[in-house]
C-alpha positions as CSV (number, residue, x, y, z in Angstrom):
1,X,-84.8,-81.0,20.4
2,X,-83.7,-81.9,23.8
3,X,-82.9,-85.5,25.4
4,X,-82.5,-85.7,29.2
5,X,-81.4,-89.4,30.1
6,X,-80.7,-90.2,34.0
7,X,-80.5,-86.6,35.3
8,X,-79.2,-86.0,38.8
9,X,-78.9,-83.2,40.8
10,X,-77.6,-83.1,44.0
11,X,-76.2,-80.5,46.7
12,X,-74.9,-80.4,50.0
13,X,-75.9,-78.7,52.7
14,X,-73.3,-79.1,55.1
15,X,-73.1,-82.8,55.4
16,X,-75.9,-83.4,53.8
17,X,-76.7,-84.6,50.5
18,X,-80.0,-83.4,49.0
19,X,-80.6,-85.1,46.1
20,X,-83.1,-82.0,43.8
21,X,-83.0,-84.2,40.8
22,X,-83.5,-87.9,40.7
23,X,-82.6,-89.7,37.1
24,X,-84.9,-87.5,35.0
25,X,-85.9,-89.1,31.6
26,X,-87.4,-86.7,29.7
27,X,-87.2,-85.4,25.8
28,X,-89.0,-82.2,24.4
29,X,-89.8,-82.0,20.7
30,X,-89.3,-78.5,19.2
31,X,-92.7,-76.1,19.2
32,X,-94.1,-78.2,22.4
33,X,-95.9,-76.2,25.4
34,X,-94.5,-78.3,28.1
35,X,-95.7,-77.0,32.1
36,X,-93.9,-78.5,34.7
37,X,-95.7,-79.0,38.1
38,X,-95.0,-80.4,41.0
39,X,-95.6,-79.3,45.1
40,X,-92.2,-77.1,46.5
41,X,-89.5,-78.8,46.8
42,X,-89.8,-81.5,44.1
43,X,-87.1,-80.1,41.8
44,X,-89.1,-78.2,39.3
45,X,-87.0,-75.2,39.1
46,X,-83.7,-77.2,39.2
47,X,-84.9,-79.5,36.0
48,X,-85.9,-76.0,34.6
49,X,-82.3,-74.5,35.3
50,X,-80.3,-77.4,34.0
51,X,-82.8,-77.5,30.9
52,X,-81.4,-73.8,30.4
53,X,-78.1,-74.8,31.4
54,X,-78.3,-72.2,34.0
55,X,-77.1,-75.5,36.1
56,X,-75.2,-78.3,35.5
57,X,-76.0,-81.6,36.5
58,X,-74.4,-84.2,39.0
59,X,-74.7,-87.1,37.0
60,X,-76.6,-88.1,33.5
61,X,-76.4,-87.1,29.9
62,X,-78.3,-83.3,27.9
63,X,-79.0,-84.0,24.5
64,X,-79.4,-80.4,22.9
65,X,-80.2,-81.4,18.8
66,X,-78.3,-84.6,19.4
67,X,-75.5,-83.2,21.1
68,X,-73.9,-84.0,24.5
69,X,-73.4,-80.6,26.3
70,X,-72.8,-81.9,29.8
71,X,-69.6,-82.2,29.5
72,X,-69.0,-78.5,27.5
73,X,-66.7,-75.7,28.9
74,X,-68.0,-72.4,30.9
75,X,-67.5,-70.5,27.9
76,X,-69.4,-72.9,25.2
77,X,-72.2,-73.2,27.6
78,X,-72.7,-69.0,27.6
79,X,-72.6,-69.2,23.9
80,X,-75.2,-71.9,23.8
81,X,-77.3,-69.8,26.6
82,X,-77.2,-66.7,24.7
83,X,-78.3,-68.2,21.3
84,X,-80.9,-71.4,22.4
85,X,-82.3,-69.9,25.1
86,X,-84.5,-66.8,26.3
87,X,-85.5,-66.7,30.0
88,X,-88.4,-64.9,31.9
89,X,-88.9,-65.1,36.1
90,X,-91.2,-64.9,38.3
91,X,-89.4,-61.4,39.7
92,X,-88.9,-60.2,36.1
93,X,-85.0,-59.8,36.7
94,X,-84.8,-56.4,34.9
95,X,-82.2,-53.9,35.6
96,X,-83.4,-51.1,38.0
97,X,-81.6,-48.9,36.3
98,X,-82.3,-49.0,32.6
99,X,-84.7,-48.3,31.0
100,X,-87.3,-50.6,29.1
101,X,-85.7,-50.5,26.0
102,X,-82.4,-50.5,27.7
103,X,-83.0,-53.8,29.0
104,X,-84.3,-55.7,25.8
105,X,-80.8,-54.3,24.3
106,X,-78.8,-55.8,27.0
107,X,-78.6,-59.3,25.5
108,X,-78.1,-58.1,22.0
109,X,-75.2,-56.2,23.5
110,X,-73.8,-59.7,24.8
111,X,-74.3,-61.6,21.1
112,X,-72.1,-58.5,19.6
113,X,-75.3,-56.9,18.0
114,X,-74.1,-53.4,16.6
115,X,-76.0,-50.5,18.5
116,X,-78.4,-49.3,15.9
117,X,-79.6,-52.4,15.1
118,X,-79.7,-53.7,18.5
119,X,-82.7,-50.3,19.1
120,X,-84.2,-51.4,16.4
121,X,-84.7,-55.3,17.3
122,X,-85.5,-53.8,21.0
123,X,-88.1,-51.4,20.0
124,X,-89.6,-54.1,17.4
125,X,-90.2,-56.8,20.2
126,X,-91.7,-54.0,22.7
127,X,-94.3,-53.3,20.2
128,X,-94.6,-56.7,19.7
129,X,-95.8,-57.2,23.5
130,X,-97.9,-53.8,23.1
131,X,-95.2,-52.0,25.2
132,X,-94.4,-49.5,22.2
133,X,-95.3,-46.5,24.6
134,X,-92.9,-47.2,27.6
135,X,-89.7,-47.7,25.5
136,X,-87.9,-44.8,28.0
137,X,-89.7,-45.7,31.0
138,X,-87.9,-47.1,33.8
139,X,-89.1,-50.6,35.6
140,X,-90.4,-48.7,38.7
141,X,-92.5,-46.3,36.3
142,X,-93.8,-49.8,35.0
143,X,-96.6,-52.2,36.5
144,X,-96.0,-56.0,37.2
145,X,-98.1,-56.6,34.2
146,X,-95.8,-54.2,32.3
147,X,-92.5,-55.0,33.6
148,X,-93.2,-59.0,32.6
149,X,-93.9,-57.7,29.4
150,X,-90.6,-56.1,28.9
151,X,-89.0,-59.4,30.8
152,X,-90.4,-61.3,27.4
153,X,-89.4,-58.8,25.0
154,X,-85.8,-59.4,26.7
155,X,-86.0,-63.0,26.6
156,X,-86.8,-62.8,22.9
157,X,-84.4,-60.7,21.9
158,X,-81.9,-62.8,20.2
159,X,-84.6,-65.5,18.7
160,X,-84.6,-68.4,21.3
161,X,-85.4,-72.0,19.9
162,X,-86.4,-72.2,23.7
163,X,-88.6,-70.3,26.1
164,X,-88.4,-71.3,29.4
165,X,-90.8,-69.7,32.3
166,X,-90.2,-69.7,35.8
167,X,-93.2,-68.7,37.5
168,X,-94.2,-66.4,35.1
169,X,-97.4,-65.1,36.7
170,X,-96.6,-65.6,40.1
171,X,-96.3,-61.6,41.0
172,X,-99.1,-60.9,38.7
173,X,-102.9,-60.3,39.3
174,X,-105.4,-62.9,37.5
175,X,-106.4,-60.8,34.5
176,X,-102.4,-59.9,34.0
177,X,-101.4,-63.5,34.4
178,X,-103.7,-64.0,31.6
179,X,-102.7,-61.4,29.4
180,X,-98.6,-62.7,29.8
181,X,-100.2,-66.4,29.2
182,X,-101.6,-65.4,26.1
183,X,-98.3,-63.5,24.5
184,X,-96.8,-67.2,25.5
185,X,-99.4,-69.0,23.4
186,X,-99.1,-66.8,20.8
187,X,-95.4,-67.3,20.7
188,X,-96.4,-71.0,21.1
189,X,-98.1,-70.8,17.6
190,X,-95.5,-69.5,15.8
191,X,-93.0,-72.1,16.2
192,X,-91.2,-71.4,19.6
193,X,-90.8,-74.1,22.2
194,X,-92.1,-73.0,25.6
195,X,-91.3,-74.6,28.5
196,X,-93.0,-73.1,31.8
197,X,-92.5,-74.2,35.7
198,X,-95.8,-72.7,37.9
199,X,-98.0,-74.1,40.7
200,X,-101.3,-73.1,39.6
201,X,-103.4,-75.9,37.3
202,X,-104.8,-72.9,35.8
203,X,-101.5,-71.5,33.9
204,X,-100.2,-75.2,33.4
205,X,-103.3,-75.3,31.1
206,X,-102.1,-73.1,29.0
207,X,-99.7,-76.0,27.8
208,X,-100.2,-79.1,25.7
209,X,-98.2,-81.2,27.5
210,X,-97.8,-81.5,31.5
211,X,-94.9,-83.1,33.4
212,X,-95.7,-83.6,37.1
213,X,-92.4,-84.1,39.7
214,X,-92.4,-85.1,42.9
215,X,-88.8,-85.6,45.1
216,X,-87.0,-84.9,42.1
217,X,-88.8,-87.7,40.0
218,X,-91.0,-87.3,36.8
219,X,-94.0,-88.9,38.0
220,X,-96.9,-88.1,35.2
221,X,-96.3,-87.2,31.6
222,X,-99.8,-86.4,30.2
223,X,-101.2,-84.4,27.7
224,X,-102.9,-81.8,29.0
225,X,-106.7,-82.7,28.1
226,X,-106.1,-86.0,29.6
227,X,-104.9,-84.2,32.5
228,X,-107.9,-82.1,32.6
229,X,-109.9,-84.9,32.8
230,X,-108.6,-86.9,35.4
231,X,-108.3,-83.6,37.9
């Protein structure tokens, strides 16, 4: 599903080149659980934002179903954001001033969805992620727990291939975390492909696969049980 061969990422800060991302080799079959880990600083969020083509990188090739899209247009690469790829943060990202249901419409409204049916896919994935009873109910009439699960309904809204996690749990209590942990895995089993950055060995359980970076390298690719194991 997707190819990375000899990712780099670099920036500058002032003079200064930091390099974020350091010749990643990396492919992800579709309906993997992939968690990324890695201590701050490593480039786990950058390999996560070029994955979603929320960045572009310096140098190296993105294979998306066999297709080259590093060297795409602005315009090509919203399409393919919109359509591949649903998105959740660790600060949940939702727009103060809508309301739940509001916000799972808003990328619908972006793929050209008419308006009725845009409700009704909105109010079908808010159910989905037992959120059925807040659909007029701003975020800050909503918990963390709650507001995350709105986040996914969002992210879900125009049927990803790929789900990709940014810290997912970070804001959230323990028993929360694992209720938002356990929508992913059910996702998992039907057939989407989840990719999820966190720090916490706990939530990169979760997965069935675990990549571990360190100064923008890849520097463990296990499957999770071996992983387990060796901790």
């Amino acid at each position: 599903m997707i190819r990375l061969e000899g990712i780099t990422k670099e920036y500058f800060m002032g003079d200064v080149v930091v390099q974020a991302l350091n010749g990643i080799d990396v492919e992800i079959q579709r309906g993997e659980f992939v968690s990324i880990m890695g201590p701050s600083g490593s480039g786990k969020s950058t390999l996560l934002n070029v994955i979603g083509v929320l960045d572009q990188p310096t140098r190296g090739a993105y294979y998306l179903e066999g297709v080259d899209i590093t060297q795409l247009k602005d315009r090509e690469l919203a399409r393919i954001r919109n359509q591949h790829f649903g998105f959740i943060f660790q600060a949940y990202n939702l727009f103060p001033e809508l309301t739940a249901m509001e916000n799972v419409m808003v990328p619908l409204m972006y793929a050209g969805k008419p308006k009725r049916e845009r409700r009704e896919r909105a109010e079908e994935l808010l159910n989905m992620v037992a959120m059925g009873h807040r659909l007029g109910h701003l975020p800050t009439q909503l918990s963390g727990g709650e507001q995350q699960r709105v986040a996914i309904a969002r992210a879900l809204a125009n049927n990803p291939t790929l789900l990709l996690a940014d810290e997912p749990t970070g804001n959230l209590a323990s028993d929360q975390g694992a209720e938002i942990m356990n929508i992913l895995c059910q996702l998992n089993a039907q057939g989407t492909t989840i990719v999820i950055v966190t720090h916490d060995p706990s939530i990169s359980a979760y997965g069935k696969r675990l990549l571990r970076l360190r100064d923008g390298k890849i520097v463990a690719d296990e499957q999770v049980k071996e992983a387990a194991l060796e901790a």
